[in-house]
N, C-alpha and C positions, 0 to 999 in steps of 0.2 A: 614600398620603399621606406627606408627608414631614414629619421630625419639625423642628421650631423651637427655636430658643436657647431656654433656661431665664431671660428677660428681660423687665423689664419696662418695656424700649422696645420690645420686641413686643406690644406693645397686640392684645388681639383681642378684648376684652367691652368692653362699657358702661362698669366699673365702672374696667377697670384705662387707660382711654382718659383719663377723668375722672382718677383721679390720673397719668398721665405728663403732658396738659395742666397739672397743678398743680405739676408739679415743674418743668416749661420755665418755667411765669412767676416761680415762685420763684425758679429757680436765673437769669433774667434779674435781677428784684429784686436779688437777694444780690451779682451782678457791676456793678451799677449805683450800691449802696451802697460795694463795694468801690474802687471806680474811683474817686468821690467822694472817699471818704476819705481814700485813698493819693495819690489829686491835691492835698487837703489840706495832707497831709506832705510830700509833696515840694516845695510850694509854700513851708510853710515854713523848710523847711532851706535851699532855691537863692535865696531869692529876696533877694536884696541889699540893703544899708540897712534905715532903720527902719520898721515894721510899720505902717502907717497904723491910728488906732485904730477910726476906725468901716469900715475894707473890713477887718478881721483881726476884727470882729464879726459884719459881716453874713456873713462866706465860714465862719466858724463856727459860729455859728447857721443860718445857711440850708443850709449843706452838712454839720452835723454834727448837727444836731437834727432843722430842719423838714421836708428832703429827705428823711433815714431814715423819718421818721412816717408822712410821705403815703403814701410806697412800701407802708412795713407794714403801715396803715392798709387801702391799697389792695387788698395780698394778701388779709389778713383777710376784707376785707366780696366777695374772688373765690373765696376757700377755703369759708366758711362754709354759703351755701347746698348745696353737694355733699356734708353727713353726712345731711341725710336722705335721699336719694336712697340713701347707700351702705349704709346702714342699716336700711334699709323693707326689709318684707318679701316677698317674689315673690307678685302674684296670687292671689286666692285660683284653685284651680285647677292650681296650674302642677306640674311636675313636683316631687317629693321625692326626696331620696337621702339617706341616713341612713349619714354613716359614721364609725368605730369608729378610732381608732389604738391599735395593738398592739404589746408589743416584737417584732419592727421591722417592721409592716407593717400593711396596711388593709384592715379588714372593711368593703363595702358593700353594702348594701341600697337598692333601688329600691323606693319604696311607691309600689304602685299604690291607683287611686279608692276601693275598698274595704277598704285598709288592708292589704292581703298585699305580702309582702315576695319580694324577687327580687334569692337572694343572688349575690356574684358577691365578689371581690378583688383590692385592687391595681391595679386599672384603673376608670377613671371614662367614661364615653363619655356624649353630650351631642347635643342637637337645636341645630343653629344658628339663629341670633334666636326663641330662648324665654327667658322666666325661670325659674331652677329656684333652688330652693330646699332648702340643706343641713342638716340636723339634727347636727351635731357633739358628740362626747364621747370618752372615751377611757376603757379598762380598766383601765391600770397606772397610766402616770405624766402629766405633762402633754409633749402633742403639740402643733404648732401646723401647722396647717391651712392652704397657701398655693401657689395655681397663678401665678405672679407674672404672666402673658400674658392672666389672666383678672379677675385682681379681688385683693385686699386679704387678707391671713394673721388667723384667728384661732385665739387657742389653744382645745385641747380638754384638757379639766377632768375627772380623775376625783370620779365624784357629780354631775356641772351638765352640763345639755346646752346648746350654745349653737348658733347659726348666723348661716347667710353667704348672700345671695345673690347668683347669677351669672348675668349675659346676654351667652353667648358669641356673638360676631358676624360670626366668620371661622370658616370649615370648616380644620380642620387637627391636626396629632397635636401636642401640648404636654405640658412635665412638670411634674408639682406634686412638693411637697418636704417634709418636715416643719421646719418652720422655729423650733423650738424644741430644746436640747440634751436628748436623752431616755437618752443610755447609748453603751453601746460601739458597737453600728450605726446610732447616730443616720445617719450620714454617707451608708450607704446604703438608710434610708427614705425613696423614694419614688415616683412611681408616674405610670402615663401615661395621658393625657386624650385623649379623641378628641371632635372636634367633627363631626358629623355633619349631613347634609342631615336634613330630619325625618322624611321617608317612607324613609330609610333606618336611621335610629335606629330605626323605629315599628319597622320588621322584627327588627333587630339584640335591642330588647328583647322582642318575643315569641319570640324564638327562644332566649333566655333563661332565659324564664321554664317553657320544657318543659324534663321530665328528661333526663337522659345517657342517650343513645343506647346500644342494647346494642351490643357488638364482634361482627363480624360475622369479621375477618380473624384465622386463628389465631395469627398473634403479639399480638394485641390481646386477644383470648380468653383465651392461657395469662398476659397480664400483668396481667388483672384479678383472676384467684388467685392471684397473685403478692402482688399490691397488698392482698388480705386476708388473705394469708397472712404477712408480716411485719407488720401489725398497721397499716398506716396508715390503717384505714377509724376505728379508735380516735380519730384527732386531725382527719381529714380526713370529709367530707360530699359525695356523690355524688348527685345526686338521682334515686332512679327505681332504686336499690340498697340494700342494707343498711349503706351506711358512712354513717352518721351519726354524725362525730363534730363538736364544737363548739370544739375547744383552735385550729386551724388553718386555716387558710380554705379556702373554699370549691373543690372542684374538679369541678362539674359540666360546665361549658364552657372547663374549663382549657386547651386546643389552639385554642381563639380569642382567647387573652389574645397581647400584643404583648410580655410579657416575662416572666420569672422573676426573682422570689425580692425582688418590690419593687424591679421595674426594674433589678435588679441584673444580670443577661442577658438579654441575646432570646431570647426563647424557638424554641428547635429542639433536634432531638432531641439532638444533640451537647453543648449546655449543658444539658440538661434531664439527662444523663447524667453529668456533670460536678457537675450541683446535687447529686442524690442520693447520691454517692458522695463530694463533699468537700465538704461543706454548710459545715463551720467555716473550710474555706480561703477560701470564696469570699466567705462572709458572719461573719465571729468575731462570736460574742455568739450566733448563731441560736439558737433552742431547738432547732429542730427537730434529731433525730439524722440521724447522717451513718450511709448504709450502704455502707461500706468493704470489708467483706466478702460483699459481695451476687455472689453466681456470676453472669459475664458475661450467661450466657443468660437466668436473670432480668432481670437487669439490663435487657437491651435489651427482650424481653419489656413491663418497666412500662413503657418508655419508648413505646414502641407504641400501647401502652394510654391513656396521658395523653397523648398528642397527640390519639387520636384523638377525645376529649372533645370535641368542637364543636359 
């Protein structure tokens, strides 16, 4: 898949189709009232001799009152009917994702029918022509919530959960963004969406929701004692191992995420190596600690290890 402008004249859902329609007929309205106006002014600056009194009424009133109203009038009663639509809730049924903004990055949760959760971070991936429906909130401070290709930004409120719903309509890789000011790596929170056929999403999330594979290759083997032995299973959560930690996202299928560190690299081994080792060059503000001094052959060791998480 190839990834897409961060735009939203790249319409690919319902929701964000309906507003870029709304923004072509307004932004026609606004050059239409414009036009009027400044034909106005111009009319009466050049226009020689005296002002006839009833054509310098009706060219004022009709082109500076009644014209602007209709037009307005007109958006109005084309704008209005599309809040509930943009507002209503997906289906009952449809899919849930439940996700978290972090200083700087994004905890999600996919609920399944029974209410079990299927964590994953940083990456959002999607069935094409379904409705899904987001459960949004945030831990620290307020985030705002916005794939601009898909639909509409909401912010997420720490204490209130709110949401959004989305009916993506084209298969393709798109990036969502925190669209509210949250701190020093505001800039580089945010995170990539995959729009999926649906029998291959259906796959993509049961494959998910199984634990991490054991390592089977000895540099994958010596890098998962690696990986608990500088302590990141503390902040970090494996499933199907003993790192359950809750501070740091999720990395059970971390080698089939398309990037690192909240999109901030693609993910391969070479940035993956780079992440861990200059964590505050690449990202200033991270919590997460940088291990600088980590012996090479560790080093490469974890990297082994977290790739082959898939």
């Amino acid at each position: 898949m190839i990834e897409t402008p961060q735009s939203t004249f790249n319409a690919a859902g319902r929701a964000s189709e309906d507003i870029a329609n709304l923004f072509y007929w307004m932004s026609g309205g606004a050059v239409a009232i414009w036009l009027i106006v400044i034909g106005l002014a111009v009319y009466a600056i050049y226009q020689p001799g005296e002002h006839h009194p009833r054509t310098t009424k009706l060219l004022v009133i009709g082109g500076g009152a009644v014209f602007p109203t209709i037009v307005l009038t007109g958006l109005l009663c084309f704008s209005l009917p599309m809040l509930p639509d943009l507002h209503r809730p997906a289906p009952s049924g449809s899919l849930q994702i439940h996700v978290s903004g972090v200083l700087w990055w994004w905890r999600v949760d996919y609920i399944g029918p029974d209410g079990e959760k299927i964590a994953t971070a940083n990456e959002i991936r999607l069935p094409v022509d379904q409705p899904v429906e987001f459960k949004l909130d945030s831990e620290d401070v307020i985030h705002s919530f916005w794939i601009p290709s898909l639909g509409g930004k909401v912010d997420m409120i720490p204490g209130r959960q709110t949401r959004l719903q989305l009916h993506p309509t084209r298969v393709g890789t798109y990036r969502g963004a925190c669209a509210e000011f949250c701190g020093k790596a505001h800039a580089q929170m945010n995170f990539d969406v995959v729009v999926m056929p649906v029998d291959e999403f259906d796959d993509w999330l049961a494959r998910q929701s199984e634990p991490a594979k054991q390592p089977i290759e000895p540099d994958a083997i010596a890098g998962q004692q690696v990986f608990f032995k500088y302590g990141c299973s503390a902040c970090h959560a494996v499933r199907g191992t003993d790192a359950k930690g809750k501070v740091g996202p999720d990395l059970t299928h971390f080698g089939s995420r398309l990037s690192i560190a909240a999109s901030v690299l693609k993910n391969n081994p070479e940035n993956l190596a780079r992440w861990i080792t200059q964590t505050h060059d690449v990202k200033p503000g991270a919590e997460m600690p940088q291990f600088d001094s980590l012996p090479d052959d560790d080093l490469q060791a974890m990297v082994a290890y977290l790739e082959q998480l898939k």
